[in-house]
ROPAVO-586346 format. One line per field, with one value per atom (N, C-alpha, C): residue number from 1; x, y, z. Coordinates in steps of 0.02 Angstrom, whole numbers, always signed. Layout:
N
guvex = (NUM ...);
xx = (X ...);
yy = (Y ...);
zz = (Z ...);
end
This chain:
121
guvex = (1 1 1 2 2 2 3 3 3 4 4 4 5 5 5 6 6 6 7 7 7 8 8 8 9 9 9 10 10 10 11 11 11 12 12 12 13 13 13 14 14 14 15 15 15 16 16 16 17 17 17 18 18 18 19 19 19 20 20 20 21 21 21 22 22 22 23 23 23 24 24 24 25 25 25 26 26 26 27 27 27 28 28 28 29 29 29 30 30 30 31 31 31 32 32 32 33 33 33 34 34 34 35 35 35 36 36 36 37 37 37 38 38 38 39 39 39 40 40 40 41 41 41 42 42 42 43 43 43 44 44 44 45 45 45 46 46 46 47 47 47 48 48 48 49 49 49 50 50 50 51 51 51 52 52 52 53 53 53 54 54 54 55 55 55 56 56 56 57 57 57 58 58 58 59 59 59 60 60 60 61 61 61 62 62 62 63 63 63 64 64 64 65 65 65 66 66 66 67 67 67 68 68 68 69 69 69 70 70 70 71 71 71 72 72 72 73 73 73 74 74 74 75 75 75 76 76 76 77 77 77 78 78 78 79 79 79 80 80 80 81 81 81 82 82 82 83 83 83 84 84 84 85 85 85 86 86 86 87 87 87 88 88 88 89 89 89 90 90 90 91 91 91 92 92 92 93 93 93 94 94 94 95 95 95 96 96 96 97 97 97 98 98 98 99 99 99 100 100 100 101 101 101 102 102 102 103 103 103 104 104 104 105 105 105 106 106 106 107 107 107 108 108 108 109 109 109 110 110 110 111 111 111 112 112 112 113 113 113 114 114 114 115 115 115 116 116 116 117 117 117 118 118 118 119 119 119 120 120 120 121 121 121);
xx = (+4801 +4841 +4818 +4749 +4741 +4745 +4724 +4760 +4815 +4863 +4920 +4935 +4903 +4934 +4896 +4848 +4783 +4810 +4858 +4860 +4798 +4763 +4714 +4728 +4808 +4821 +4851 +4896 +4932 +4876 +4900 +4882 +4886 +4817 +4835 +4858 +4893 +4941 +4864 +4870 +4825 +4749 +4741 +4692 +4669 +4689 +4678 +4606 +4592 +4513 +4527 +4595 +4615 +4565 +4566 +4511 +4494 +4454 +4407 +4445 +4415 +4459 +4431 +4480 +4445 +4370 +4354 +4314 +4224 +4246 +4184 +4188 +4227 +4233 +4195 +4197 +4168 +4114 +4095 +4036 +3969 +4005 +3965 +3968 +3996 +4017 +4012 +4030 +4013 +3970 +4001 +3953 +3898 +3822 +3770 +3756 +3741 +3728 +3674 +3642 +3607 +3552 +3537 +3474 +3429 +3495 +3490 +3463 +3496 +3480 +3386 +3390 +3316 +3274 +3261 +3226 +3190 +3116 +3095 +3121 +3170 +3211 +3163 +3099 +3052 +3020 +3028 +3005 +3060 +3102 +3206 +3202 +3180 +3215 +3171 +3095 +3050 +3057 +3083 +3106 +3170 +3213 +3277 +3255 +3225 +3201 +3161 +3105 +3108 +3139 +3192 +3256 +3302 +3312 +3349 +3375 +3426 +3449 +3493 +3515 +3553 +3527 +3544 +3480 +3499 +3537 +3589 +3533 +3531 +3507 +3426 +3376 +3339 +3290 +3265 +3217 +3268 +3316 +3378 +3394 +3378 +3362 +3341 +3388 +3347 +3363 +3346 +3368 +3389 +3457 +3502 +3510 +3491 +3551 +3573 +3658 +3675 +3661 +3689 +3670 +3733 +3770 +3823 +3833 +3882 +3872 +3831 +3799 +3763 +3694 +3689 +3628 +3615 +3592 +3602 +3614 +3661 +3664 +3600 +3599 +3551 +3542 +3486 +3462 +3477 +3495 +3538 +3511 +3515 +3489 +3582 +3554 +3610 +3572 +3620 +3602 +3655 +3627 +3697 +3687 +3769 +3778 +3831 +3787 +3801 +3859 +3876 +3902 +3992 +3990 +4047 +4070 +4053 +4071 +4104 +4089 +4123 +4213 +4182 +4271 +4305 +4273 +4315 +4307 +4256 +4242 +4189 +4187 +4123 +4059 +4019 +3960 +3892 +3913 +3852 +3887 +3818 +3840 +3799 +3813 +3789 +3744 +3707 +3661 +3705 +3757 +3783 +3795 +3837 +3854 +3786 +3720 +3671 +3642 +3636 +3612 +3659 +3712 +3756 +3779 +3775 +3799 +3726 +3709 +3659 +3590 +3571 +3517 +3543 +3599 +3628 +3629 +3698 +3737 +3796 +3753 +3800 +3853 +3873 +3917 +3998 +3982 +4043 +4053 +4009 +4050 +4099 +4113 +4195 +4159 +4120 +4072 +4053 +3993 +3949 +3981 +4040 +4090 +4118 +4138 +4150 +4113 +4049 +3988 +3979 +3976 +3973 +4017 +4085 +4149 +4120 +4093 +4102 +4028 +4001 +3921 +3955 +4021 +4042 +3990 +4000 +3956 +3988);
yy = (-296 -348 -369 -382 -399 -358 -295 -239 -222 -247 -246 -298 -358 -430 -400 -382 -369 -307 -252 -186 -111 -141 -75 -16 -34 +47 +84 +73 +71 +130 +203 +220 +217 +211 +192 +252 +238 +295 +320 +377 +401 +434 +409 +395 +459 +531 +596 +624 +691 +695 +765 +804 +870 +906 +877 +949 +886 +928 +893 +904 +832 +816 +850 +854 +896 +875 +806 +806 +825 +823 +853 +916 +979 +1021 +1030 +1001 +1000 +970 +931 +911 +975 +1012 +1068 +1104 +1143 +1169 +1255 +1302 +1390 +1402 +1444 +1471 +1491 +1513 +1524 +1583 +1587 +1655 +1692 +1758 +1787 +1786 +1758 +1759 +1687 +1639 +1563 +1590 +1608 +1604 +1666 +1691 +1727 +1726 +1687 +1688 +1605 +1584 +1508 +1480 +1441 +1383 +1363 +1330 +1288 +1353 +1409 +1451 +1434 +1467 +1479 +1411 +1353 +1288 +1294 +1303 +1289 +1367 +1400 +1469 +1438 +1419 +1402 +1337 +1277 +1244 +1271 +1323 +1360 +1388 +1414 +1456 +1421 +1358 +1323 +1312 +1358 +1338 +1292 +1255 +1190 +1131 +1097 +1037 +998 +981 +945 +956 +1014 +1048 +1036 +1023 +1028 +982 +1021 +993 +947 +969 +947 +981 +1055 +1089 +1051 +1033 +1015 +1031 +1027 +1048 +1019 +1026 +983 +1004 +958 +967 +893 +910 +851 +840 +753 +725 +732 +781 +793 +738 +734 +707 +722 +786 +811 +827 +841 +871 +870 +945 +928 +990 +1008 +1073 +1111 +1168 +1192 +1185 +1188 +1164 +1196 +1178 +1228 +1196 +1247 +1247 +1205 +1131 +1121 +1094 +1074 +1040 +983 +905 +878 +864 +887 +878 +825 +782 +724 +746 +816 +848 +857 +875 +887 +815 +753 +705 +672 +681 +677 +700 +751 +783 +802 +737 +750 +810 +841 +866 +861 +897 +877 +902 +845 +835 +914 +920 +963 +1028 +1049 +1148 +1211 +1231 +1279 +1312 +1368 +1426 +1461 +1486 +1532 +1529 +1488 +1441 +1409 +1402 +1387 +1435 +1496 +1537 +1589 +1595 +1614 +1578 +1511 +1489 +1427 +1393 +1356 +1390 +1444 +1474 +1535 +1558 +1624 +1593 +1591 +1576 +1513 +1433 +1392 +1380 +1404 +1412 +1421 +1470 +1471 +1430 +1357 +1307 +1258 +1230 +1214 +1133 +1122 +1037 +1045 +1093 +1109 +1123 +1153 +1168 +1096 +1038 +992 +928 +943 +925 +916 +983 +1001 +980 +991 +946 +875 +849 +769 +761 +814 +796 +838 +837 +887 +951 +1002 +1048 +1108);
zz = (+8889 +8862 +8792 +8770 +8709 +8640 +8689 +8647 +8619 +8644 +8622 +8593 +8609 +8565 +8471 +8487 +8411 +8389 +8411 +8388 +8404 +8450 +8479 +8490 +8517 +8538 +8465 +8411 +8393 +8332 +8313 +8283 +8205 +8151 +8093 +8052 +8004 +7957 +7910 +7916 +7851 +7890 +7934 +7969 +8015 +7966 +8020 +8011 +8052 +8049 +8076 +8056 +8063 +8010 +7950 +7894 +7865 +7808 +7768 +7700 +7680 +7615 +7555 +7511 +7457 +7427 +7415 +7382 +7430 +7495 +7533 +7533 +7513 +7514 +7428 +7387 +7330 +7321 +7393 +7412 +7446 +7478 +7506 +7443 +7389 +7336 +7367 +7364 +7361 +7403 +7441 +7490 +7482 +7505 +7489 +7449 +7401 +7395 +7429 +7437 +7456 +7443 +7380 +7334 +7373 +7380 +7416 +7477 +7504 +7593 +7599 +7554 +7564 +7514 +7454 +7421 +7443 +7412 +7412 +7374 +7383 +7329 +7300 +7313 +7271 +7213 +7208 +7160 +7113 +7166 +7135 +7075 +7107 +7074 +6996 +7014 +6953 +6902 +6919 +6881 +6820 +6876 +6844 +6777 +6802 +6749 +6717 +6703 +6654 +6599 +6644 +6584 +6565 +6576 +6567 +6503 +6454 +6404 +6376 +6414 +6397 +6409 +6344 +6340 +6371 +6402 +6472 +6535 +6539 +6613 +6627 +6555 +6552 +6614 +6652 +6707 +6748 +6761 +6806 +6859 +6881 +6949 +6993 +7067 +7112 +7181 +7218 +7298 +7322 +7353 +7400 +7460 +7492 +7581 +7605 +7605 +7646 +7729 +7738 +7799 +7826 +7887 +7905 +7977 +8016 +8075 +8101 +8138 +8182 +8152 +8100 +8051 +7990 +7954 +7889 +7873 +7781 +7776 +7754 +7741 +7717 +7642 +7626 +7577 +7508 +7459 +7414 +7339 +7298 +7217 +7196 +7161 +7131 +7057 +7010 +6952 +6932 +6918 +6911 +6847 +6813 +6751 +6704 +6660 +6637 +6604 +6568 +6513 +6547 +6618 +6660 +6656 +6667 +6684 +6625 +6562 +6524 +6497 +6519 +6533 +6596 +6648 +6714 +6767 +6763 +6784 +6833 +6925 +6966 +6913 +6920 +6885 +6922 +6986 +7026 +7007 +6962 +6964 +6995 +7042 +7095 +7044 +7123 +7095 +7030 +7058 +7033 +6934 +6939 +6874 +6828 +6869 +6849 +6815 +6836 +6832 +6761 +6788 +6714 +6655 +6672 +6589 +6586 +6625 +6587 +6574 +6603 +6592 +6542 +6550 +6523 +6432 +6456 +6390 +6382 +6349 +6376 +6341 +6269 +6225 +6275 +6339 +6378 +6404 +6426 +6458 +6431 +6454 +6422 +6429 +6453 +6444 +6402 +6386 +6324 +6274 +6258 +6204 +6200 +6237 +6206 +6161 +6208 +6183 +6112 +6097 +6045 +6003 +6005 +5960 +5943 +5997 +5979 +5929 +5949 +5881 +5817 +5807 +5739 +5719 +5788 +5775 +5764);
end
């Protein structure tokens, strides 16, 4: 009875728990790579801040695992970048992306290329 006077039973609009919303899906980010799942991240991480050619990135390597319902994920090389957030973009950039343009060559990122515009470079 009170349930029904207060609305208990009455399901709320919006309120599904069929999939996961995009931005937790950009929360886990790219599947593991191979290098991830068998190499020591704590080498992996202090390697990567080594090579780190973008002055953004610099000593910004760090190890993540989220807190899921049941557990946690596994532990993963991310970097969060101040430079993405500027132009709307998720701020966390995987092994992968870490490894090719902020250690590589950061001239290809499209953050760091704006970067750059706004210091008239």
């Amino acid at each position: 009875m009170w349930a029904a006077l207060f609305g208990g039973k009455k399901k709320k609009p919006g309120n599904t728990r069929s999939g996961t919303t995009p931005t937790t899906q950009e929360a886990f980010g790219p599947p593991l790579t191979d290098e991830e799942l068998n190499a020591n991240l704590s080498v992996l991480e202090r390697r990567l801040n080594q090579e780190m050619v973008c002055p953004a990135g610099k000593n910004q390597v760090y190890l993540r695992s989220l807190m899921t319902g049941r557990s946690t994920t596994k532990p993963r090389i991310v970097l969060k970048c101040h430079l993405r957030k500027d132009i709307d973009q998720p701020q966390d950039v995987f092994f992968e992306e870490i490894r090719s343009l902020c250690c590589g060559d950061p001239n290809n990122c499209e953050a760091y290329r704006a970067f750059q515009e706004r210091l008239g470079r």
